[in-house]
N, CA, C and O atoms as a GROMACS GRO file, in nm:
protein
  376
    1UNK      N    1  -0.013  -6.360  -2.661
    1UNK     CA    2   0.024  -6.285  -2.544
    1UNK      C    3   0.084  -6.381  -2.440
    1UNK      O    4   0.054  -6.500  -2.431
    2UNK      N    5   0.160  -6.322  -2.374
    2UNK     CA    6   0.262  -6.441  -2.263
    2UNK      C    7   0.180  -6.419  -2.163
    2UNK      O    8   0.109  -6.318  -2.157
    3UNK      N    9   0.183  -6.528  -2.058
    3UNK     CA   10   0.105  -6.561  -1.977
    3UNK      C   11   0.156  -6.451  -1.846
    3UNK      O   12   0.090  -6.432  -1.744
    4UNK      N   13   0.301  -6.379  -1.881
    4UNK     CA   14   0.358  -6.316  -1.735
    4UNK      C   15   0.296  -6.172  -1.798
    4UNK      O   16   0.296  -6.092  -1.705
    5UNK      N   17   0.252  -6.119  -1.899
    5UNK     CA   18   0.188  -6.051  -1.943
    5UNK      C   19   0.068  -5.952  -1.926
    5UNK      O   20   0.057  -5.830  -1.935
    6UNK      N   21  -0.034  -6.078  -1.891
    6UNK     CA   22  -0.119  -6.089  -1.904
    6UNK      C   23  -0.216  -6.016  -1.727
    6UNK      O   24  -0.326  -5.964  -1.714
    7UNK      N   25  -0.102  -6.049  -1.622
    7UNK     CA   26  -0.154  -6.000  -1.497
    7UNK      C   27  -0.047  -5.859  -1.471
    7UNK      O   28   0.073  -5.878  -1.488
    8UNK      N   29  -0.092  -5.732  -1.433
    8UNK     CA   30  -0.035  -5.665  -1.433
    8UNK      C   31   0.059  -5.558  -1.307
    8UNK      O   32   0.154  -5.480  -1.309
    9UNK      N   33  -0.049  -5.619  -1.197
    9UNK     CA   34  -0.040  -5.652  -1.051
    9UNK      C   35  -0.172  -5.598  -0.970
    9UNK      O   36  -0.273  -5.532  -0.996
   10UNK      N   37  -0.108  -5.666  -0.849
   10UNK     CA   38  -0.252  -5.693  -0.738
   10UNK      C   39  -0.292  -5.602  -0.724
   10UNK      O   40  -0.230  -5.510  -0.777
   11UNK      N   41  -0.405  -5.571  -0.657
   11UNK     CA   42  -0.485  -5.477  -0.644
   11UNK      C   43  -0.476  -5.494  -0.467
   11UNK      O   44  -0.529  -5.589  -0.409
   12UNK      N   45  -0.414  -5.405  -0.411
   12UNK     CA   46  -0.424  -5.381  -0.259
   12UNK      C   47  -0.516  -5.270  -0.142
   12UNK      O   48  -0.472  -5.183  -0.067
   13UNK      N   49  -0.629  -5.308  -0.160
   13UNK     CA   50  -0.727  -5.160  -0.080
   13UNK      C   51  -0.794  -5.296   0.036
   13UNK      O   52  -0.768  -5.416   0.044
   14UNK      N   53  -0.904  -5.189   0.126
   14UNK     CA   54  -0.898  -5.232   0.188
   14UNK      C   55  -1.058  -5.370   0.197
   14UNK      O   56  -1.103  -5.449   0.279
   15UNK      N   57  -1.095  -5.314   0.027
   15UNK     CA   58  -1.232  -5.422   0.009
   15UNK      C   59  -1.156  -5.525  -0.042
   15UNK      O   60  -1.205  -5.632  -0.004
   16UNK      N   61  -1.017  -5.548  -0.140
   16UNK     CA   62  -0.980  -5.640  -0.178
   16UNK      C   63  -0.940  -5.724  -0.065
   16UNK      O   64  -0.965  -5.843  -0.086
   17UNK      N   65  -0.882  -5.699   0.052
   17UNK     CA   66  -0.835  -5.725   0.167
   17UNK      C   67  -0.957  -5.827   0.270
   17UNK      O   68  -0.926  -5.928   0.334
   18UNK      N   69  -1.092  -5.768   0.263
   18UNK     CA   70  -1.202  -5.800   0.296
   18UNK      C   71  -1.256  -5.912   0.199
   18UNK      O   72  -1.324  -6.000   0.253
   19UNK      N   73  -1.239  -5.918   0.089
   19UNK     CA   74  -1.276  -6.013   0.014
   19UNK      C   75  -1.160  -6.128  -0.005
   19UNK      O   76  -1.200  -6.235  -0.053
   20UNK      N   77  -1.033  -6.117   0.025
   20UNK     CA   78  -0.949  -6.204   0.056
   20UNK      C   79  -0.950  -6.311   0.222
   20UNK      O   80  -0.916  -6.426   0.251
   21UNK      N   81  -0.994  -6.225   0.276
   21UNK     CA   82  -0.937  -6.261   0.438
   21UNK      C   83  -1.121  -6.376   0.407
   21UNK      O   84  -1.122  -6.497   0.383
   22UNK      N   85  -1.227  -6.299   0.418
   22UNK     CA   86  -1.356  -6.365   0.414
   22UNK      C   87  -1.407  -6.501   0.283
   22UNK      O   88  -1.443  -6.618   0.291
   23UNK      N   89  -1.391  -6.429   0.200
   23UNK     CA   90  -1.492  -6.528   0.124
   23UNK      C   91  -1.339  -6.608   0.003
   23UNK      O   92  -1.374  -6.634  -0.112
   24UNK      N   93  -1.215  -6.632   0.035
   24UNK     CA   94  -1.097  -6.657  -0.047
   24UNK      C   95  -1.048  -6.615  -0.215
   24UNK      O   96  -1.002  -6.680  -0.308
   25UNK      N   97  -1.094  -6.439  -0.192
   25UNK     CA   98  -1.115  -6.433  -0.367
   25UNK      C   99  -1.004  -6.297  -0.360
   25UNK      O  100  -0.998  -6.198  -0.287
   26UNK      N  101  -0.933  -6.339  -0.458
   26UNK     CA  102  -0.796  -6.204  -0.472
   26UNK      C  103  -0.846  -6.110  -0.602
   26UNK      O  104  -0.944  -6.144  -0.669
   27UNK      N  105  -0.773  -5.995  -0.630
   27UNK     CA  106  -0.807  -5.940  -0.730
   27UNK      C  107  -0.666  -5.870  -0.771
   27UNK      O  108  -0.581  -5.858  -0.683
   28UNK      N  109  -0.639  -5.821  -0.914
   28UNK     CA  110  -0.540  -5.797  -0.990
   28UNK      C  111  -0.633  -5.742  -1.091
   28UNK      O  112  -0.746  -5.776  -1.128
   29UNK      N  113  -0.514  -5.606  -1.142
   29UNK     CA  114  -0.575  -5.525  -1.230
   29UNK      C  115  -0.484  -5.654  -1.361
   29UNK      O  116  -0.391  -5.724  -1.321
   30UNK      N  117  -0.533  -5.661  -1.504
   30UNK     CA  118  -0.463  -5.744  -1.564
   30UNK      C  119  -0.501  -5.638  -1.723
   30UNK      O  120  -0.585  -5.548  -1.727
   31UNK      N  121  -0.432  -5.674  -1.814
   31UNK     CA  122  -0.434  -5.614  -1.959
   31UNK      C  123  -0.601  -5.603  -1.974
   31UNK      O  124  -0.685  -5.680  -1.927
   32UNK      N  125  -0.623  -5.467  -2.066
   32UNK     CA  126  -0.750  -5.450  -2.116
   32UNK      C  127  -0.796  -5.549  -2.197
   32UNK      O  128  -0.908  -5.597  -2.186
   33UNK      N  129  -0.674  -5.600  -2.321
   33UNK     CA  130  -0.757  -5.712  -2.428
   33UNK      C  131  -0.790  -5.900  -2.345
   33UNK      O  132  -0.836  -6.002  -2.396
   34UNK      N  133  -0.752  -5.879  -2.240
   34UNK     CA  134  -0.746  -6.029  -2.160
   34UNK      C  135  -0.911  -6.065  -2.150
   34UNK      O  136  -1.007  -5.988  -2.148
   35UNK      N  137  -0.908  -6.182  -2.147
   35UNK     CA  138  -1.055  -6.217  -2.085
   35UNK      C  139  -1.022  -6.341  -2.020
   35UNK      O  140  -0.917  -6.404  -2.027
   36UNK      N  141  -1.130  -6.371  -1.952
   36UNK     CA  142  -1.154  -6.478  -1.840
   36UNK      C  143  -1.048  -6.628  -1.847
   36UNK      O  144  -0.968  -6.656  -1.757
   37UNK      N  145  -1.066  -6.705  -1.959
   37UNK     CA  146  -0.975  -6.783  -1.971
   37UNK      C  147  -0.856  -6.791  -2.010
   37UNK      O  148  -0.790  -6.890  -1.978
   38UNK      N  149  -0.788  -6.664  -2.109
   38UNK     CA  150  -0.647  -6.623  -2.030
   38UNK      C  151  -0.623  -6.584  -1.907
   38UNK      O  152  -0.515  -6.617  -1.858
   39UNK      N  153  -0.712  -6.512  -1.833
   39UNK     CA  154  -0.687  -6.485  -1.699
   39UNK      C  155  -0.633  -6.594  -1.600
   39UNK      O  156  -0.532  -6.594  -1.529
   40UNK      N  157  -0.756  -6.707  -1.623
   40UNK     CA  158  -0.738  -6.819  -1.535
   40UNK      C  159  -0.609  -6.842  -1.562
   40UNK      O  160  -0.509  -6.814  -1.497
   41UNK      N  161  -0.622  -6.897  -1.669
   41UNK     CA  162  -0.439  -6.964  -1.710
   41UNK      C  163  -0.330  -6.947  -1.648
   41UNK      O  164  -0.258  -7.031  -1.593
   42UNK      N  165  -0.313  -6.796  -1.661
   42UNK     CA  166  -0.223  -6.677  -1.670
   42UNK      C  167  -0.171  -6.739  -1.452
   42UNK      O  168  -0.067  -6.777  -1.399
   43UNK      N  169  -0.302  -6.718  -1.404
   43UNK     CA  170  -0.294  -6.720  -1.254
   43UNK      C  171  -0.233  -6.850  -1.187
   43UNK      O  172  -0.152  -6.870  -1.097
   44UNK      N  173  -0.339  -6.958  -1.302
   44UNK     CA  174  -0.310  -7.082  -1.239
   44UNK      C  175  -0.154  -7.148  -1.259
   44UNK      O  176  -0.090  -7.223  -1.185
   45UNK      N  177  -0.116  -7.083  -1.407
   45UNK     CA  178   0.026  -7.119  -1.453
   45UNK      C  179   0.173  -7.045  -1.370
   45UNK      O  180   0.281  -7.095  -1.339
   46UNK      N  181   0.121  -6.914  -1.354
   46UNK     CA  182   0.235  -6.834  -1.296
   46UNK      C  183   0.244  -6.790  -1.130
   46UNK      O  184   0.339  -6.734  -1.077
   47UNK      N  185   0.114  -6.833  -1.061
   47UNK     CA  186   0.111  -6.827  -0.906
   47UNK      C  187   0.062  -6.974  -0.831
   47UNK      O  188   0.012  -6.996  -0.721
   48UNK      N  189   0.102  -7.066  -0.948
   48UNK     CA  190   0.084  -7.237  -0.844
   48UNK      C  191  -0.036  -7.256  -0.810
   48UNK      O  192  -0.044  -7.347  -0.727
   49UNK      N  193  -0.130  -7.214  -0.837
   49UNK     CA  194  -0.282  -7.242  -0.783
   49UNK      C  195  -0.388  -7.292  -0.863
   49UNK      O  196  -0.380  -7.312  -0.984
   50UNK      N  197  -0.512  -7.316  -0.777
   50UNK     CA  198  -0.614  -7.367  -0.899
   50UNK      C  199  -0.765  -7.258  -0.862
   50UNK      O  200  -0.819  -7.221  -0.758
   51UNK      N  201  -0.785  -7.238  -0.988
   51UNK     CA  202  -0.914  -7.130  -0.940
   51UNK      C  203  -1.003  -7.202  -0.997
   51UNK      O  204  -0.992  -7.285  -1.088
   52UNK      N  205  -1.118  -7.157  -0.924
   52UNK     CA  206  -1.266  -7.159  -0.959
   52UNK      C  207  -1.343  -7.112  -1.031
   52UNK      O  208  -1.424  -7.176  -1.098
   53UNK      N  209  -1.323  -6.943  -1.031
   53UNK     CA  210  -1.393  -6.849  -1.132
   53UNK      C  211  -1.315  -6.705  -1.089
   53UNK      O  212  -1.260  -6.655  -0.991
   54UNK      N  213  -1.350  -6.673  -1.226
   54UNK     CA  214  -1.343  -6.514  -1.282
   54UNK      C  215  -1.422  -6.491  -1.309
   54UNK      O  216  -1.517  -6.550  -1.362
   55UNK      N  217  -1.385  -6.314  -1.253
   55UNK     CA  218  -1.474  -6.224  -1.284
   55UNK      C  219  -1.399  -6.085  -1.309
   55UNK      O  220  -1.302  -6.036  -1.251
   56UNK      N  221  -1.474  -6.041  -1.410
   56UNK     CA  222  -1.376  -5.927  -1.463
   56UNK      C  223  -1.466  -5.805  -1.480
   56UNK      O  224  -1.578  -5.798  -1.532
   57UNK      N  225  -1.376  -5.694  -1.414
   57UNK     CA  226  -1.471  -5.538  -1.386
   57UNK      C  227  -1.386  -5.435  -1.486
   57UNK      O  228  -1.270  -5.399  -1.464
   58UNK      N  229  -1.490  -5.384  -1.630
   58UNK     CA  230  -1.418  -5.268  -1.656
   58UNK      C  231  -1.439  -5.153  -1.579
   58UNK      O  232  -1.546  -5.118  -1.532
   59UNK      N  233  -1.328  -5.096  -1.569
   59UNK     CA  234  -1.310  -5.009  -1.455
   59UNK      C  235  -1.247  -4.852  -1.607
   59UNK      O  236  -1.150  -4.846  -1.684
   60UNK      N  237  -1.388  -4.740  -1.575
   60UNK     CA  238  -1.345  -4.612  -1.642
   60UNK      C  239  -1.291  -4.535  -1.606
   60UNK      O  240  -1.349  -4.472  -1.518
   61UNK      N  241  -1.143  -4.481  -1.648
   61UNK     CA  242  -1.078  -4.397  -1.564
   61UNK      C  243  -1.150  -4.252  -1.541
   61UNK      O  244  -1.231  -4.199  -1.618
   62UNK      N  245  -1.109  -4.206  -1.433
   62UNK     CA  246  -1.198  -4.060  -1.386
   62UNK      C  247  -1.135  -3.915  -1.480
   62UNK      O  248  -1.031  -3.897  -1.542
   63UNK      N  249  -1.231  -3.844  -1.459
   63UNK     CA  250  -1.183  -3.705  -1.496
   63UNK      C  251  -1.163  -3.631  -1.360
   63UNK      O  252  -1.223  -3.626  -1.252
   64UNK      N  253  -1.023  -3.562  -1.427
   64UNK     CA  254  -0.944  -3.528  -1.331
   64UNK      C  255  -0.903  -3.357  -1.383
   64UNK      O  256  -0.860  -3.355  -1.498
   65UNK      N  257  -0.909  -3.250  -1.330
   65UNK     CA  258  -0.861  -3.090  -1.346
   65UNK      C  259  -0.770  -3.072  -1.270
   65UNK      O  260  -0.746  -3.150  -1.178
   66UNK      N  261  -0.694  -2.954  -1.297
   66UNK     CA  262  -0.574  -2.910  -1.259
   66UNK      C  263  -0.587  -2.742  -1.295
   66UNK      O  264  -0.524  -2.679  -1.381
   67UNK      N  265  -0.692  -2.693  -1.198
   67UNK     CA  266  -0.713  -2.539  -1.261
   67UNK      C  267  -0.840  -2.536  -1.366
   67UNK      O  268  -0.960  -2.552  -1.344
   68UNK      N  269  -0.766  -2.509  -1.495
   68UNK     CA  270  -0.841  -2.516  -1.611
   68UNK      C  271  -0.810  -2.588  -1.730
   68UNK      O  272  -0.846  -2.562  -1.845
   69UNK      N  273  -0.720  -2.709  -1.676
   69UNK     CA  274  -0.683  -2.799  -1.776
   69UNK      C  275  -0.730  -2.882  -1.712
   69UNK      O  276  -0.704  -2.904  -1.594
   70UNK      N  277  -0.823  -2.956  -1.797
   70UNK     CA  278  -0.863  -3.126  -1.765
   70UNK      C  279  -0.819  -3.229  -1.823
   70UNK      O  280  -0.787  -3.228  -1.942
   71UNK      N  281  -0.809  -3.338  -1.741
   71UNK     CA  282  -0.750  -3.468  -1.832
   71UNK      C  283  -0.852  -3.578  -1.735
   71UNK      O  284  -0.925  -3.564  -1.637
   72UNK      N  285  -0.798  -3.733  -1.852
   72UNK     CA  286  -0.908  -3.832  -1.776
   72UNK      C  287  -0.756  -3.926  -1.768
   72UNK      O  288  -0.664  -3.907  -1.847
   73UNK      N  289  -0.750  -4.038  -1.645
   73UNK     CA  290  -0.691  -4.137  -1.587
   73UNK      C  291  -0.710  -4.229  -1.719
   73UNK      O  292  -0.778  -4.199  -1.817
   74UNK      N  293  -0.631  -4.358  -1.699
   74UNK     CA  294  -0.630  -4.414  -1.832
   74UNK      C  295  -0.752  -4.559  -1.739
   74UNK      O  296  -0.752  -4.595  -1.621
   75UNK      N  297  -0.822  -4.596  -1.833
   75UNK     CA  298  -0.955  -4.721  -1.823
   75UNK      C  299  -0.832  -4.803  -1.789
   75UNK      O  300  -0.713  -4.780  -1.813
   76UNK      N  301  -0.904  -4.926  -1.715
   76UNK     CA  302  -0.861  -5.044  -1.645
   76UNK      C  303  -0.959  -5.147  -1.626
   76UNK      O  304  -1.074  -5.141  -1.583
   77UNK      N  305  -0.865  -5.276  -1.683
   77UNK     CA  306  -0.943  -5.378  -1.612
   77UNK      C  307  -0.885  -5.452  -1.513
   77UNK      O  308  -0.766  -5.450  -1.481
   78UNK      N  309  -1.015  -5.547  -1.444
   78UNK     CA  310  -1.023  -5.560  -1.273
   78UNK      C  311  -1.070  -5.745  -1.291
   78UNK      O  312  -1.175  -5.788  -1.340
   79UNK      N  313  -0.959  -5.822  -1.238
   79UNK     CA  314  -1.013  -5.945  -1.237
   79UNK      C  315  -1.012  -6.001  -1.089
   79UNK      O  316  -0.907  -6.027  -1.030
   80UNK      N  317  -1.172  -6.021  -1.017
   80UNK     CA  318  -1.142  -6.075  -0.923
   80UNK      C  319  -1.148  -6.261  -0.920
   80UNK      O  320  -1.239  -6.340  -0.946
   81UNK      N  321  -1.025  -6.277  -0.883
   81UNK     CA  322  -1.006  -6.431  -0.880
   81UNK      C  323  -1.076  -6.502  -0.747
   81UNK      O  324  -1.063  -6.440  -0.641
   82UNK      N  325  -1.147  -6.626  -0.746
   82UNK     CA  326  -1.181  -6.727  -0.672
   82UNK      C  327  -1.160  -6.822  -0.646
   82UNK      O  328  -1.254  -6.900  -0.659
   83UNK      N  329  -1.002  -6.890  -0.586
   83UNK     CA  330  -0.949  -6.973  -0.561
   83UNK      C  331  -1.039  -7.103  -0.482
   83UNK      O  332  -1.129  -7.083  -0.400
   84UNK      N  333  -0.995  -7.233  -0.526
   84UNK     CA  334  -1.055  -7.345  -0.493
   84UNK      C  335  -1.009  -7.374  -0.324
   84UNK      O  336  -0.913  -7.353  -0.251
   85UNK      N  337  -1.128  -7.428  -0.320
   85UNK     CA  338  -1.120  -7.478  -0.136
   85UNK      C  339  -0.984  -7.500  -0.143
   85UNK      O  340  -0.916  -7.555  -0.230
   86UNK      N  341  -0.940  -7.424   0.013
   86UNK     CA  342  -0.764  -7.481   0.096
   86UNK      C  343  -0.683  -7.441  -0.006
   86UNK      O  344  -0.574  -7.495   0.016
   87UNK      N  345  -0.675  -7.378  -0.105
   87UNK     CA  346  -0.594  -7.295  -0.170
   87UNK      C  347  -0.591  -7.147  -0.163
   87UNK      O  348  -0.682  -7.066  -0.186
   88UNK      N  349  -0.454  -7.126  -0.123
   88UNK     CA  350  -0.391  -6.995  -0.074
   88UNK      C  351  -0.258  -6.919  -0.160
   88UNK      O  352  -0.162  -6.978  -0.209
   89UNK      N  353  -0.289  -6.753  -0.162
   89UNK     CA  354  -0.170  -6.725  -0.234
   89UNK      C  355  -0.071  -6.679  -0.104
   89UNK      O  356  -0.130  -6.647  -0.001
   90UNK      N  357   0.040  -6.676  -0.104
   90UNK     CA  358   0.111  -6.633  -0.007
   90UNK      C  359   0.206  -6.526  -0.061
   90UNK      O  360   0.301  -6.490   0.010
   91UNK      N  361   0.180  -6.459  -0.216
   91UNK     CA  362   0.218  -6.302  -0.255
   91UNK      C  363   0.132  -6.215  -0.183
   91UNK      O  364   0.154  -6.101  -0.222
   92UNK      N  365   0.030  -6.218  -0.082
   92UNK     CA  366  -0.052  -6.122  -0.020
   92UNK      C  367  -0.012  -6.130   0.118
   92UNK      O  368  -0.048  -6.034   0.185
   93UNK      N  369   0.069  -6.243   0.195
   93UNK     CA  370   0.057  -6.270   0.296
   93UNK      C  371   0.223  -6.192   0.353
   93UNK      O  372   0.324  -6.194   0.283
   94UNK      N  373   0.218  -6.132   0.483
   94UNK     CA  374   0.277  -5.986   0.497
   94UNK      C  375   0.413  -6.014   0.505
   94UNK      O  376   0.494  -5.922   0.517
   0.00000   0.00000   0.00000
């Protein structure tokens, strides 16, 4: 799998925002088959930075109706990244 692949894009609400501005940790929804050390890679190779740790949230998509037809959202995964002291991304910055 290619490393531009592998992240699928940021995740912008207003806890990711809170966990960026406070404690320096970003998050990006990234491919279901990925795990932690492609992740790192993937971040450290294609956004210039050096991280600390991952952490990765499967996320189940909801059930959703429309009347009397139901359907479910498609599952997602959730990697929140923890960038090393004095390292900053500036794709979040406005």
């Amino acid at each position: 799998m290619n490393r531009h692949d592998i992240i699928v894009r940021p995740v912008l609400t207003e806890k990711s925002t809170q966990l960026r501005e406070a404690q320096n940790k970003y998050c990006f929804i990234v491919r279901p088959n990925a795990n932690k050390s492609e992740v790192k890679r993937a971040v450290e190779e294609t956004l210039n930075v050096k991280v600390e740790s991952v952490r990765i949230v499967n996320i189940l998509g909801k059930e959703k109706r429309l009347g009397r037809f139901s359907g479910k959202r498609p599952d997602s995964k959730k990697a929140i990244i923890t960038l090393k002291e004095g390292e900053k991304l500036t794709l979040f910055e406005g």
